[in-house]
VMD Tcl script that draws the C-alpha trace (Angstrom):
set ca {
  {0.00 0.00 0.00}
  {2.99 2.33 0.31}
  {3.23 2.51 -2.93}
  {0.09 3.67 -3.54}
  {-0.45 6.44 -0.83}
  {2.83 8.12 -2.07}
  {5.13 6.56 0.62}
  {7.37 5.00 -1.82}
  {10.61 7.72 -3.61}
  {10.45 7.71 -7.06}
  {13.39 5.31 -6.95}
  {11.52 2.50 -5.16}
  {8.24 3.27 -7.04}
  {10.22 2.52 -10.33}
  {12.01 -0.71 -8.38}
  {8.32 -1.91 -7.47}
  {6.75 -1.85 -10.60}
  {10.17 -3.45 -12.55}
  {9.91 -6.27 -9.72}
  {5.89 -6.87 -10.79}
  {7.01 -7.22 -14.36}
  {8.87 -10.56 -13.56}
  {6.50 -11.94 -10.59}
  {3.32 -13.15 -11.27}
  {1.96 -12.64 -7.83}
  {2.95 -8.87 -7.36}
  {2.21 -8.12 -11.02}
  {-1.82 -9.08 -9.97}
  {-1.56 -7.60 -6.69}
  {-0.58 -4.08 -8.53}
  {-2.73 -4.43 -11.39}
  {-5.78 -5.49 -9.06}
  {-4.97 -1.87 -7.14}
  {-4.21 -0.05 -9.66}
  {-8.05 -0.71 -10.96}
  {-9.10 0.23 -7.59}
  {-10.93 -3.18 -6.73}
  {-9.24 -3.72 -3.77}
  {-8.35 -0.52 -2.42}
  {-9.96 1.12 0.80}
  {-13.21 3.57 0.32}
  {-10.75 6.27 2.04}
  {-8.05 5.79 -0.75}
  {-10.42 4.95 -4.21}
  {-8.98 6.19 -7.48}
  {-11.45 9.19 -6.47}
  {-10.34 10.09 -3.26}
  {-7.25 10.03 -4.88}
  {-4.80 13.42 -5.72}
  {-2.88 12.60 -9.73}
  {0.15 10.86 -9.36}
  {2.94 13.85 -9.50}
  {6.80 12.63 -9.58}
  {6.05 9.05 -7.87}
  {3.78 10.32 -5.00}
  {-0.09 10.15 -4.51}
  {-1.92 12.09 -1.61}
  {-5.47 11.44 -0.33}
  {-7.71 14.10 -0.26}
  {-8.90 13.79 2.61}
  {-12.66 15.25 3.68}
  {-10.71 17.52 6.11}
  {-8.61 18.99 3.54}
  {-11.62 20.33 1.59}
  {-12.99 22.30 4.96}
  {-9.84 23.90 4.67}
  {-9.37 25.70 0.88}
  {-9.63 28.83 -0.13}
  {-13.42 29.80 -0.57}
  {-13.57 32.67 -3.84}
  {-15.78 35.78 -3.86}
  {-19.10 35.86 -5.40}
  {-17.10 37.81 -8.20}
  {-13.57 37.44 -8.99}
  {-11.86 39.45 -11.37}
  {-14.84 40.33 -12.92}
  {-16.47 37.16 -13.37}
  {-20.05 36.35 -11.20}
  {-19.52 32.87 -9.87}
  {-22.94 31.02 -9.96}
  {-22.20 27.68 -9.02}
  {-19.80 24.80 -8.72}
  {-19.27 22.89 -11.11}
  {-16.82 20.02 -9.40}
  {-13.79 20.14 -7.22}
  {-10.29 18.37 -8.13}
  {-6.99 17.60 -6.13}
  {-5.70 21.58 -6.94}
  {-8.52 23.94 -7.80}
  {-12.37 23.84 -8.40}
  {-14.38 24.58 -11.42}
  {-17.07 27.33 -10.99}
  {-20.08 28.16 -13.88}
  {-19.32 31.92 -13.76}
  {-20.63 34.81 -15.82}
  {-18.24 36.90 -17.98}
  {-19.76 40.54 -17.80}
  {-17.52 41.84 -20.19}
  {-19.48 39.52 -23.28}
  {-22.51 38.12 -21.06}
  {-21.58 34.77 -21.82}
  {-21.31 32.21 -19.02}
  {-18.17 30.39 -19.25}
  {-16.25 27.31 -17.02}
  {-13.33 28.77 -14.23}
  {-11.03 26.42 -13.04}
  {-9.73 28.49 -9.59}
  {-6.76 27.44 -7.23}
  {-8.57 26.80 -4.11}
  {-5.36 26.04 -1.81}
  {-5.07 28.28 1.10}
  {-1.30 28.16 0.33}
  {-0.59 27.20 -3.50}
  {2.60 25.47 -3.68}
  {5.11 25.22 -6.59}
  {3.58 21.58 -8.00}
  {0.32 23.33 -8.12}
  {1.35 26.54 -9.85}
  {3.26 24.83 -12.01}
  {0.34 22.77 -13.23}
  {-2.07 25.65 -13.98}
  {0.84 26.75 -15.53}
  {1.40 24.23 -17.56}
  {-2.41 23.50 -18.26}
  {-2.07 26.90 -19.71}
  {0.38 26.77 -21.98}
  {-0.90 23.23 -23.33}
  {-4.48 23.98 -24.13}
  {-3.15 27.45 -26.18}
  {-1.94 25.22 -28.78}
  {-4.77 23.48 -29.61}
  {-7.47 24.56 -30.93}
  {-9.96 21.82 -32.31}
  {-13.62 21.57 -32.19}
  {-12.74 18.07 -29.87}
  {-10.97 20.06 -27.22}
  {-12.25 22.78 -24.97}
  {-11.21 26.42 -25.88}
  {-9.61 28.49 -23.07}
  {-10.52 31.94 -23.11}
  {-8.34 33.50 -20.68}
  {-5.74 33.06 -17.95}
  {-5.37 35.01 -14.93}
  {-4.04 35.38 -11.29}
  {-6.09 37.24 -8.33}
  {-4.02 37.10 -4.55}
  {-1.50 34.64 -5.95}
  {-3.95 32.25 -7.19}
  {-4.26 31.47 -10.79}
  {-7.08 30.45 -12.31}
  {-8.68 29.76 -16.01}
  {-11.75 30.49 -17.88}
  {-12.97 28.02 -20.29}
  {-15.57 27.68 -22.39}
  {-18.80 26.62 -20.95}
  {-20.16 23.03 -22.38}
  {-23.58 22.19 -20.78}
  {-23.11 18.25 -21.10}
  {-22.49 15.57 -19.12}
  {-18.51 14.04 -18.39}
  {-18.23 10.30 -20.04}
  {-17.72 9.26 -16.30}
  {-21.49 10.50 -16.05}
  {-22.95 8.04 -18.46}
  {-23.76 4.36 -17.29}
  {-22.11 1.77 -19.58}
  {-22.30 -0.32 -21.37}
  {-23.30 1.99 -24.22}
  {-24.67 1.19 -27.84}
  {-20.99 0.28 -29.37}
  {-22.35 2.34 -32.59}
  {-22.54 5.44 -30.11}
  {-18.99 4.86 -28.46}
  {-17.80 4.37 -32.08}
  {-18.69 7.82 -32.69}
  {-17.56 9.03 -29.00}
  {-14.12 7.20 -30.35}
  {-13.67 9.35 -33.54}
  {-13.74 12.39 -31.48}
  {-11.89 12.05 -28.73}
  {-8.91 10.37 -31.13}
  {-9.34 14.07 -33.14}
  {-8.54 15.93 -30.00}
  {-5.78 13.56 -29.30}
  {-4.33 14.25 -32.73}
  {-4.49 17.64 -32.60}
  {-2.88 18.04 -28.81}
  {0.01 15.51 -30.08}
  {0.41 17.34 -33.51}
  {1.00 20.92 -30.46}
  {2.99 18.85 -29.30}
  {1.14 17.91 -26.13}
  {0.58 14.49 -24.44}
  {-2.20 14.82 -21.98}
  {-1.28 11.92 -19.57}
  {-4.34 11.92 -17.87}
  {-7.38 10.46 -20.37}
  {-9.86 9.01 -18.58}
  {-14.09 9.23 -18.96}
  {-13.71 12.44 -16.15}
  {-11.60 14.31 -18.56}
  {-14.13 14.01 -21.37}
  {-17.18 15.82 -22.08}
  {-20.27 14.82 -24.07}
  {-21.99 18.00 -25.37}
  {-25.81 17.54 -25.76}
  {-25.12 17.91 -29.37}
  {-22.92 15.05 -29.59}
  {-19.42 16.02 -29.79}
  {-16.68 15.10 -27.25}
  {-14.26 17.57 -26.01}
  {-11.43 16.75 -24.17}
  {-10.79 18.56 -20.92}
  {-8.32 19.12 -17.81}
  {-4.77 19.05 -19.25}
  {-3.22 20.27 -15.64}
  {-1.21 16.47 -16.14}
  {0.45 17.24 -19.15}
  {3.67 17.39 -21.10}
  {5.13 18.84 -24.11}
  {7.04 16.61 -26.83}
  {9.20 17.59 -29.37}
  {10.10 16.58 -33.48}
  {10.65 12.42 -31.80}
  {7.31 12.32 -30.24}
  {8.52 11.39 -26.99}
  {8.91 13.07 -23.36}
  {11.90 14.53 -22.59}
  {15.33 12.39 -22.04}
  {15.72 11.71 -18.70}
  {12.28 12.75 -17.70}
  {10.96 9.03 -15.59}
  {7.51 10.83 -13.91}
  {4.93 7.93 -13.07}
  {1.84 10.85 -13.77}
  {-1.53 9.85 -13.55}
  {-4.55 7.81 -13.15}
  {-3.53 4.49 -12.47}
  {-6.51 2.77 -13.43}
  {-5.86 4.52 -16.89}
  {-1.98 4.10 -17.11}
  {-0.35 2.37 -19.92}
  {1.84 -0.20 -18.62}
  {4.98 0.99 -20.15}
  {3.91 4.42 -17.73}
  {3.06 2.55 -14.25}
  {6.77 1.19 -14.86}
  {8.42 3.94 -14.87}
  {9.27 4.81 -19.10}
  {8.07 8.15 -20.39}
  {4.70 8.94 -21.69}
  {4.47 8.82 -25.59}
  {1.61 9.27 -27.98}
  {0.67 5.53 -27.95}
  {0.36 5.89 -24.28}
  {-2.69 7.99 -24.51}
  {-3.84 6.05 -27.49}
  {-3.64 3.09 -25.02}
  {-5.45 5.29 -22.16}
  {-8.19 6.03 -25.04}
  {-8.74 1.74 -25.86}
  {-8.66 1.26 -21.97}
  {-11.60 3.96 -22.00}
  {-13.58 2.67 -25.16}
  {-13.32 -0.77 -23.66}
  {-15.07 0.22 -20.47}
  {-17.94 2.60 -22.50}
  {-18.57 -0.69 -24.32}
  {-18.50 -3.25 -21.71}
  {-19.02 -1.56 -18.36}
  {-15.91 -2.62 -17.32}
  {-12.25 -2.13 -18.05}
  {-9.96 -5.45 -19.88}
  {-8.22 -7.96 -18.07}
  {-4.60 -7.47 -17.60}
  {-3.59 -10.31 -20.06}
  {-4.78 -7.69 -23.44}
  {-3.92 -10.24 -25.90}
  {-7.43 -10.93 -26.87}
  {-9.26 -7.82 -26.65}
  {-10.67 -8.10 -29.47}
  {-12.32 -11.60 -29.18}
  {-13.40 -10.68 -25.67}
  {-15.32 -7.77 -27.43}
  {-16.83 -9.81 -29.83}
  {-17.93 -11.83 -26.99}
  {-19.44 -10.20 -24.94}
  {-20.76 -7.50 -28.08}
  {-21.84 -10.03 -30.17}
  {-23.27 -7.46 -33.02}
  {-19.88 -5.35 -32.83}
  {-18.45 -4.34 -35.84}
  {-15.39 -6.39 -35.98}
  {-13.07 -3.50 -37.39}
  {-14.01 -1.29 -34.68}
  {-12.93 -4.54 -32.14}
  {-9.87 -4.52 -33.47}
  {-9.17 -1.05 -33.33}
  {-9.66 -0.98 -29.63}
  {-7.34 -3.77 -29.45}
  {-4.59 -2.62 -30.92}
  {-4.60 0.71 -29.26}
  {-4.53 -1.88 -26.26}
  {-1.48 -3.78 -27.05}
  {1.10 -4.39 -24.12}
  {3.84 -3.17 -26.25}
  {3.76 0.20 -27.36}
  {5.28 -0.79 -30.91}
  {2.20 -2.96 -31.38}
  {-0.08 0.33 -31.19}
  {-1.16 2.70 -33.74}
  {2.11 4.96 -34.30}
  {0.37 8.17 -33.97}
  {-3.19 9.54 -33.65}
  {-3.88 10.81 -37.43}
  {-3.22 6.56 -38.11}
  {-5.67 6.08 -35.28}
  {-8.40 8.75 -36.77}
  {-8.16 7.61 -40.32}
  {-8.91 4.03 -39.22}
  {-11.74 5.02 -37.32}
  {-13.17 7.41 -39.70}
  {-13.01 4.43 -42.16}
  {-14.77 2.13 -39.44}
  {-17.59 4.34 -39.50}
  {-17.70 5.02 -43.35}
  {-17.98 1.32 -43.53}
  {-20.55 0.72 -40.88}
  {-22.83 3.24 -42.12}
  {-22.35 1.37 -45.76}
  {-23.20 -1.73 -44.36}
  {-26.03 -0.38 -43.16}
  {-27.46 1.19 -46.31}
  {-26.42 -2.07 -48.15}
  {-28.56 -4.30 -45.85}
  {-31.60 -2.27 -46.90}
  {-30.87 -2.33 -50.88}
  {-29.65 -5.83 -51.72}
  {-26.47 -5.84 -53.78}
  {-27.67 -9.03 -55.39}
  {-30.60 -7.87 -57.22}
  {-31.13 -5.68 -59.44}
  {-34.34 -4.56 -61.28}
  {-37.43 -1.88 -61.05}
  {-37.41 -0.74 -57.34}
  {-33.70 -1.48 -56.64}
  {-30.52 -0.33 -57.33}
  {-26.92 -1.31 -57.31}
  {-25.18 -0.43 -54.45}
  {-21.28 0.60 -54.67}
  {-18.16 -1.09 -53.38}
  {-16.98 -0.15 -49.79}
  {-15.51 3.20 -49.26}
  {-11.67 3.31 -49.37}
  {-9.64 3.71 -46.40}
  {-7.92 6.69 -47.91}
}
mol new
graphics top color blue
foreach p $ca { graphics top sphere $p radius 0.5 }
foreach p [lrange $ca 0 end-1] q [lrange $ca 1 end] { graphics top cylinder $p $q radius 0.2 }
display resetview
């Protein structure tokens, strides 16, 4: 359990996680706790602060008696209510006079911000200004009042996928899939990783589109695609953490394309996929038995143990899916109009879109 309330140095953390990769008994002890079955209520994945340079904190009830309470308007923005509450600030649905438009503020709520926490909204900052995509929430504005920083986003009236009760239609997370792989390939063509995907840190808008939200976990990359040399941070959500990641190797792309099948598996089936991966995509089939097989697959592979066996990058990822789609939506205009007659009242349909 040390390692998992924060006990353990990033050293040992590394040590523990290398020593589960060769023992069979550890290795399911981890993984079991790292999917939160067997943890205490006191110290679920929810009670839980993001992992930050090896360590994890509880947040304790206690703690939240003791933060930083805003005024009813801060820096001209009328608070109206609160939206939800995270390990380092709290979201508010505030009014921005200025344009009478109500928008999202994520506010430092610690009585005494520290330099991890600054750093993050920092950080947050500087990773959502590159991206700008129709799958990722726009930031408006940054500011500080008192030493606190805070940000205003825009305001999406929808519900967070950790809102909706799987398992869901697969044809519905199919098109849940093909957005939230957009916003992926847009942050990793900024150069950001966001390190932190999970159904919390997506949004469903009531018109259908996912957006992509709370990048306070991530990293920039540069021309190789990969976290800085020498940079070994285990950051995150367990539950959601590549494996490559929970042992100690820098986040990649593939290791939020692997955080995005972990989260598509669990929209489809209720429930996230045994640590053995290697047949994902039979399981699906399975226990989906009218899944598309393609879109099986896909999961799958973004699933893979090793990284190498995953899609190289995101655009890969979102052309596969888009073709998934294409394909399913043939299929089901072909199943209305037979291909194998022809005649007065029926025509011929068309071969299968191409992938490209």
């Amino acid at each position: 359990m040390a390692l998992f309330e924060g006990r353990l140095p990033v050293t040992a953390n590394v040590l523990a996680h290398h020593h589960a990769a060769r023992c069979a008994a550890c290795r399911t002890l981890l993984v079991t706790l790292a999917h939160g079955d067997a943890l205490p209520s006191e110290l679920a994945p929810g009670a839980l602060a993001p992992l930050e340079g090896g360590r994890r904190c509880a947040r304790r009830s206690s703690v939240q008696g003791a933060t930083w309470t805003p005024p009813e308007v801060l820096d001209g923005f009328r608070l109206e209510r609160l939206l939800g509450r995270g390990g380092m600030g709290a979201v508010y649905l505030a009014r921005d006079a200025s344009v009478d438009r109500r928008v999202a503020l994520k506010v430092c709520v610690a009585l005494q911000p520290d330099a991890g926490t600054l750093a993050s909204f920092a950080t947050e900052a500087r990773a959502i200004s590159r991206i700008q995509h129709p799958n990722v929430v726009t930031m408006y504005r940054a500011g500080e009042v008192d030493g606190r920083p805070y940000l205003v986003y825009e305001y999406v009236d929808g519900k967070s996928l950790a809102e909706l009760r799987p398992p869901l239609p697969w044809q519905r997370v199919l098109d849940i899939a093909v957005g939230l792989a957009a916003g992926l390939r847009a942050a990793h063509q900024g150069g950001v990783l966001h390190r932190d995907l999970k159904p919390g840190n997506a949004i469903l808008s009531p018109d259908g589109t996912v957006k992509l939200i709370d990048f306070g976990l991530a990293t920039f990359v540069g021309g190789a695609g990969t976290a800085p040399r020498g940079v070994r941070e285990v950051v995150g959500t367990p539950r959601y953490m590549a494996p490559e990641v929970r042992m100690g190797e820098s986040a990649t792309p593939r290791s939020d394309l692997h955080a995005l099948g972990l989260l598509l598996f669990e929209l489809c089936t209720g429930r996230l996929p045994p640590a053995r991966r290697g047949a994902c995509a039979a399981l699906l089939t399975e226990r989906l038995p009218g899944i598309d097989p393609g879109f099986a697959a896909v999961i799958a592979c973004c699933l893979a143990e090793d990284p190498l066996e995953r899609f190289a990058q995101a655009d890969v990822l979102c052309a596969v899916l888009e073709h998934v789609r294409r394909l399913v939506a043939f299929q089901r205009t072909s199943s209305v109009f037979p291909t194998s007659w022809t005649g007065p009242g029926f025509r011929q349909v068309s071969s299968p879109p191409p992938l490209f």
